[in-house]
C-alpha positions in Angstrom: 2.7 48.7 10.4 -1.0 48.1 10.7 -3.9 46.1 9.7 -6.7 47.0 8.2 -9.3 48.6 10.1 -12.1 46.0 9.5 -9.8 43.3 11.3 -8.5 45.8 14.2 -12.5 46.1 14.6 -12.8 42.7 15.1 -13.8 41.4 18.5 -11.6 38.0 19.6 -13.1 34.7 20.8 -13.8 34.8 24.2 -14.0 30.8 24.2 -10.7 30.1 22.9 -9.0 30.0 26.6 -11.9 28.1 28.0 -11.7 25.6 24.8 -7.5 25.5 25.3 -7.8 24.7 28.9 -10.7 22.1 28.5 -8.4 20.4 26.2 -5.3 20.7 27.8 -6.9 19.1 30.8 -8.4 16.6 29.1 -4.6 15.4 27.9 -4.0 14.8 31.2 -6.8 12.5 31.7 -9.5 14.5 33.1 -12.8 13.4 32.5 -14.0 16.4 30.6 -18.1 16.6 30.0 -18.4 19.3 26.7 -22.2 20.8 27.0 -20.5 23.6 24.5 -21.0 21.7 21.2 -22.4 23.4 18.1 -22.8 20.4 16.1 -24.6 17.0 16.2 -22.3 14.3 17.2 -24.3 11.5 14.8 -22.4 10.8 12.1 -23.5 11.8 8.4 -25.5 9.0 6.9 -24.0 6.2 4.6 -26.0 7.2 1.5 -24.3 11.0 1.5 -20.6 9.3 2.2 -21.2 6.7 -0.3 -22.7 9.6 -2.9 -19.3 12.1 -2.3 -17.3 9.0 -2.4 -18.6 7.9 -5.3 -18.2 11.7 -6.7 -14.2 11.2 -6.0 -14.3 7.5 -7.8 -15.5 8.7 -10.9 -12.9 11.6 -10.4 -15.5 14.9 -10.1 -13.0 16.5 -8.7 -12.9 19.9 -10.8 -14.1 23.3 -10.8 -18.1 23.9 -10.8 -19.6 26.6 -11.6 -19.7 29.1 -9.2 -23.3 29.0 -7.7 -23.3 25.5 -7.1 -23.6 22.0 -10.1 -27.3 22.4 -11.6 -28.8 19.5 -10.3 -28.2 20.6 -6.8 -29.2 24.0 -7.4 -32.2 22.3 -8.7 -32.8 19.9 -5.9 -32.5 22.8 -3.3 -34.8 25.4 -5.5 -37.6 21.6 -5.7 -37.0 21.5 -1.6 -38.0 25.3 -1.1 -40.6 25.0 -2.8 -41.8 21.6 -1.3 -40.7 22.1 2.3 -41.1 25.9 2.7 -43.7 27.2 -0.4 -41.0 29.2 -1.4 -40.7 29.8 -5.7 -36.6 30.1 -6.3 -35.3 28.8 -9.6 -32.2 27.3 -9.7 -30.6 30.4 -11.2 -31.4 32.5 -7.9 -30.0 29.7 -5.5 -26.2 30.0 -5.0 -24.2 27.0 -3.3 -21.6 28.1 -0.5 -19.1 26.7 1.7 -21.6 26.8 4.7 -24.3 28.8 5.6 -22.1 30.8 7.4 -20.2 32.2 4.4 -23.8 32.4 2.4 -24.5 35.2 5.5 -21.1 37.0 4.6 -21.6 37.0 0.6 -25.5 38.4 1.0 -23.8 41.4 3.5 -21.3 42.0 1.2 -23.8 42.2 -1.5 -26.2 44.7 0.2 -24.5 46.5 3.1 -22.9 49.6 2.0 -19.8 51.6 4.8 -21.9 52.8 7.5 -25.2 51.3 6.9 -26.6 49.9 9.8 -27.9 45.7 10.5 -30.2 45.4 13.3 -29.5 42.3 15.2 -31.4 40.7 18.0 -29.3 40.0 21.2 -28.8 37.4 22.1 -27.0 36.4 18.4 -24.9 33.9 17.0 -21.7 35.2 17.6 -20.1 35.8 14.0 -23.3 37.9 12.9 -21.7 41.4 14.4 -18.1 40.6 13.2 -19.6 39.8 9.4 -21.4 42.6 9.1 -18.1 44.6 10.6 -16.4 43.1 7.6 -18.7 43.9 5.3 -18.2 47.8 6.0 -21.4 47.9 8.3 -22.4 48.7 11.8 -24.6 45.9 14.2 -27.0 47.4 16.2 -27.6 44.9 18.7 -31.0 44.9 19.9 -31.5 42.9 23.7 -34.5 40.9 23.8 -36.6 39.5 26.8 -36.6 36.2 28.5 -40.2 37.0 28.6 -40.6 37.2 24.8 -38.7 34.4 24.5 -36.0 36.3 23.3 -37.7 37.0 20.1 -37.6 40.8 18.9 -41.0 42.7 18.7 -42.0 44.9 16.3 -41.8 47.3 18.6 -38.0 46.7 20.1 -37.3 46.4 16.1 -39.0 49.7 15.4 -37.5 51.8 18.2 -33.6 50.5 16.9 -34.5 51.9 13.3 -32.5 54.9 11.8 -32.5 56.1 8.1 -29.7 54.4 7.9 -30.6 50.7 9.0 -30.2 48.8 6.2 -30.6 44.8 6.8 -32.2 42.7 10.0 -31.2 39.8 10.8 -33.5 37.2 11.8 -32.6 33.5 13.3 -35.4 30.6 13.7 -34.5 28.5 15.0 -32.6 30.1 17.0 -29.0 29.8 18.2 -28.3 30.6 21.4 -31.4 30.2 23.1 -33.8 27.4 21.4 -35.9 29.8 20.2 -38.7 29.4 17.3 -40.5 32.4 16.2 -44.0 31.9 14.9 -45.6 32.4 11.7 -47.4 35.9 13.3 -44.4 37.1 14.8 -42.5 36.8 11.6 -44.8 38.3 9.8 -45.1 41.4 11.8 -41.2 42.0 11.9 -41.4 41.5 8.0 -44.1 43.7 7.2 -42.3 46.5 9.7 -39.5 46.1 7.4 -41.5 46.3 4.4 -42.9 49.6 4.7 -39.2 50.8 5.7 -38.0 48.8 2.9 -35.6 47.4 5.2 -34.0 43.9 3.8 -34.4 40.6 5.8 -31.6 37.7 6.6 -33.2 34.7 7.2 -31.0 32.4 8.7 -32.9 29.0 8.6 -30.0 26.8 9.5 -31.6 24.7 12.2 -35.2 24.8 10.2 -35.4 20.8 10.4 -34.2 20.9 13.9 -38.0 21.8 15.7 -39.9 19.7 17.9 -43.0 19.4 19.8 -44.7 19.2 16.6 -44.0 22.2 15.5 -42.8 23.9 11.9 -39.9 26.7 11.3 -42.0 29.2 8.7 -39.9 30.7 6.4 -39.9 34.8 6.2 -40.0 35.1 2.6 -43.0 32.4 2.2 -45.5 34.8 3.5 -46.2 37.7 1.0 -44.4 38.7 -2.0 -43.6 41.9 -0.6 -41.7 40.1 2.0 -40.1 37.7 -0.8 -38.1 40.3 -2.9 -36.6 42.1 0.2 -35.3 38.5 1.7 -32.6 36.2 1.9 -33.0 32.5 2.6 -29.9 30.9 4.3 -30.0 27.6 4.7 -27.6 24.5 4.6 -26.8 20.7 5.2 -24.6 20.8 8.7 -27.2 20.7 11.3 -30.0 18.6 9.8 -27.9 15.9 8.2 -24.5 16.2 10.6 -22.8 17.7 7.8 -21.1 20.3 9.8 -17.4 19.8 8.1 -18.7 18.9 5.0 -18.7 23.3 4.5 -22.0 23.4 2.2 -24.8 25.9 3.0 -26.5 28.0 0.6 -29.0 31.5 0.1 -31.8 31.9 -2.2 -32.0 35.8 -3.1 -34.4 37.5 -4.7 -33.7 37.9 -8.6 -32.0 41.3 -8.5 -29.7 40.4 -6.1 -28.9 36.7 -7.0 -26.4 37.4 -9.6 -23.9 39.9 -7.9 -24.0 37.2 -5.2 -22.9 34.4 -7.6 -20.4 37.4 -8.6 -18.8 37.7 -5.2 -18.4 34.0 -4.7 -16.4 33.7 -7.6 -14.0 36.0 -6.8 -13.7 34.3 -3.2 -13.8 30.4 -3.0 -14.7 30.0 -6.3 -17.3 27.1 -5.4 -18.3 25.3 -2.9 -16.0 21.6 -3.1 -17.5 19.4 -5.7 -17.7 16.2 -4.5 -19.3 17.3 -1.6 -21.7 19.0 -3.5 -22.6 15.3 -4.9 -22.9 14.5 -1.4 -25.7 17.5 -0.7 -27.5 16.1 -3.7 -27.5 12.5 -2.1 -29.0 14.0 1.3 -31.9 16.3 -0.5 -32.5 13.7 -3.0 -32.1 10.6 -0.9 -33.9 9.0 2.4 -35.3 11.9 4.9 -35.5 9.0 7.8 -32.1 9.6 9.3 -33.3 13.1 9.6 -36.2 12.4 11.6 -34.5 10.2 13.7 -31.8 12.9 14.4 -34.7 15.1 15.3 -36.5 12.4 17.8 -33.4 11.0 20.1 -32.4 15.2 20.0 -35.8 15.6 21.5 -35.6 12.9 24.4 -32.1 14.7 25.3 -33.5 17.8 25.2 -36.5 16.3 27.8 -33.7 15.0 30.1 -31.7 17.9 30.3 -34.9 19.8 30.9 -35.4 17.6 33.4 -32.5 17.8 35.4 -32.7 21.8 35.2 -36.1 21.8 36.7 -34.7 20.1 39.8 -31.6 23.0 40.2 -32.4 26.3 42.3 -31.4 29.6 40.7 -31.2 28.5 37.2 -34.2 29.6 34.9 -34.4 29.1 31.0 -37.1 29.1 28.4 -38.3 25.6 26.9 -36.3 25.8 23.8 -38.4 24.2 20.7 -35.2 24.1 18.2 -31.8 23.8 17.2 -29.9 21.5 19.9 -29.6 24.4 23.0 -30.9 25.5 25.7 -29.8 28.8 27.3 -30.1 29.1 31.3 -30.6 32.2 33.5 -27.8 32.1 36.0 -28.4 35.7 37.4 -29.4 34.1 41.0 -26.4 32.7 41.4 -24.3 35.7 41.7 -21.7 34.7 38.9 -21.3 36.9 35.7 -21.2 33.8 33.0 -17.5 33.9 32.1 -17.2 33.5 36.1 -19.6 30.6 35.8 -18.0 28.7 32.9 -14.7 29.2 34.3 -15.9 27.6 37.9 -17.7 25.3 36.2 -14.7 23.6 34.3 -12.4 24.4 37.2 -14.4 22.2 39.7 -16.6 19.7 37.9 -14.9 19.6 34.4 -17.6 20.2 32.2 -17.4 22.8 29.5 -20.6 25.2 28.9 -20.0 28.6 26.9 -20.3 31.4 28.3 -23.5 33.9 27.1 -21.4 36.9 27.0 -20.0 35.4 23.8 -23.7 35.9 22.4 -24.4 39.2 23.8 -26.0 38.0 27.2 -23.7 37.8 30.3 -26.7 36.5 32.8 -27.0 33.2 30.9 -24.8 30.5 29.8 -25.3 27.7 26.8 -25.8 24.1 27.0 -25.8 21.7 24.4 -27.7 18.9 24.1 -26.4 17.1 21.5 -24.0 14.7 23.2 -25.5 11.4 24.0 -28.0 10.5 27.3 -25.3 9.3 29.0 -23.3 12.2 29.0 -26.0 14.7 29.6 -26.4 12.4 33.0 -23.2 12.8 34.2 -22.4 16.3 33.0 -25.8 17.8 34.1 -25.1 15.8 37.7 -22.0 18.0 38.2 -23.3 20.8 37.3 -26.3 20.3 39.8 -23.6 19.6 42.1 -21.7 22.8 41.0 -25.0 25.3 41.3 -25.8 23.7 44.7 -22.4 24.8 46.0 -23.5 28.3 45.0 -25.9 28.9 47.6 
């Protein structure tokens, strides 16, 4: 017997047996230090709690409609165009359980057997297996350390075939910090214009930018541009909603409904009382946000810090999301090598960059606490001293 091919094609985790052995050791009272996080450890503000709690009290605990209650789609079509100058009406904004399966539901949507999604490398680790689900081929397009791994036209326009279908673009970026600006963006989209390529935008971390800077979104900078993009977005990073499950896409009119179609025949809808509590966050108090954003900041300063004292690491300033991905080629260690050794001798956990595409590099989070980034970043100091 056999599965079916779109699961044999499936590549495994390759941070499962690092994750297993982190925890078994810390069962045996190891003082583990996790720099591999991929969510922010504050907890979700009262008001969203009390707003999904409230949601259960009054017993809104049945089905919605599929693209999401009204009034959130509403709040979240009123933030776009507040936060982003982007025009969606509620009827082309569909509510999902995370952004993650709003990226699934817009491939499945567009991506026909055999098409072709171009994908900068390094990538979030699920983008190549989604598209593999959807029927599609990744073409995973490496990008400089110079460039900041950001794609250039140029790398994007080499990559195309007649049958590339999709891009996929990330900003803020996750692995590597990463912020593309306004101009870059705008040259990618207008390469993909003329080729009528479409565009993922994957905005996840958009709130999540610092240095006073602003994540421009793709679709807000020509109309062109709008009808061939997708919008992801979501509540995990920017209000620690990360198991709450509630992201969402904004598609262009002719392909908002078949979306809304797809969902229904999956999850249904994203949970409702949660939904009440995604209402509370974009309707509610935006102070816990930028208070997430400033003490994420002054941890991304000390761990900055501590890298600039360490010989043979190199990374790029990151200026969003919560990582920061250093360049261990000097060292002599592929990163699986690295991670390994790293847990083995100091017990702290970093994941690998072969798990994003990039085996020279490895990530570390910074959104642990001050304290810990102090003793973790210590060992590893230690650890990469040992090396030479």
């Amino acid at each position: 017997m056999e599965l079916a091919r779109r699961v044999r094609h499936l590549s495994p985790s390759l941070t499962l047996a690092l994750d297993s052995k982190a925890k078994a050791m810390r069962a045996q009272g190891v003082d583990i230090v996790n720099f591999a996080s991929g969510e922010p450890d504050f907890d979700t503000p009262e008001h969203i709690k009390a707003a999904a709690m409230g949601a259960l009290d009054a017993g809104f605990t049945k089905y919605t409609p599929p693209g999401g209650i009204p009034e959130l789609r509403r709040a979240i079509s009123e933030k776009l165009k507040a936060d982003n100058g982007l025009d969606y009406s509620p009827e082309q904004i569909v509510v999902t359980a995370g952004a993650k399966q709003a990226c699934l539901n817009v491939l499945l949507a567009v991506v026909e057997p055999e098409d072709e999604v171009i994908i900068p490398s390094p990538y979030w680790v699920s983008y190549p297996e989604m598209v593999k689900l959807a029927g599609g081929e990744p073409v995973l397009v490496p990008t400089r350390r110079e460039n900041g791994y950001k794609i250039t036209p140029e790398e994007f326009a080499d990559h195309m075939t007649p049958r590339t279908r999709l891009i996929i673009l990330n900003s803020p970026h996750n692995p590597t910090g990463s912020l593309y600006s306004e101009k870059e963006l705008q040259a990618l989209a207008q390469l993909a214009a003329e080729e009528e390529i479409l565009i993922l935008s994957d905005e996840i971390y958009e709130k999540l930018v610092y240095d006073g800077r602003k994540a421009p979104s793709v679709a807000a900078l020509g109309s062109l541009f709008y009808e061939l993009c997708f919008t992801v977005n979501g509540f995990s990073k920017a209000y620690a909603m990360t198991g709450w499950r509630l992201g969402y896409v904004a598609a262009p009119r002719w392909a908002a409904e078949a979306i809304e179609s797809i969902q229904s025949h999956t999850s249904s809808h994203a949970t409702s009382f949660a939904q009440r509590g995604a209402l509370a966050a974009y309707k509610g108090p935006q102070d816990c946000v930028a208070e997430m954003v400033a003490e994420l900041d002054r941890r991304r300063q000390r761990m900055m810090q501590w890298l600039n004292k360490m010989d043979g690491l190199t990374y790029v300033p990151p200026h969003g999301a919560f990582y920061i991905f250093a360049d261990i080629t000097a060292l002599g260690l592929d990163s699986r090598s690295f991670c390994e050794q790293l847990l083995e001798r100091e017990h702290v956990v970093a994941v690998p960059g072969i798990v994003f595409g990039e085996d020279s590099s490895v990530r570390l989070s910074y959104a642990t606490t001050l304290e810990e980034i102090d003793r973790g970043m210590e060992r590893v100091a230690r650890f990469v001293a040992s090396l030479h």
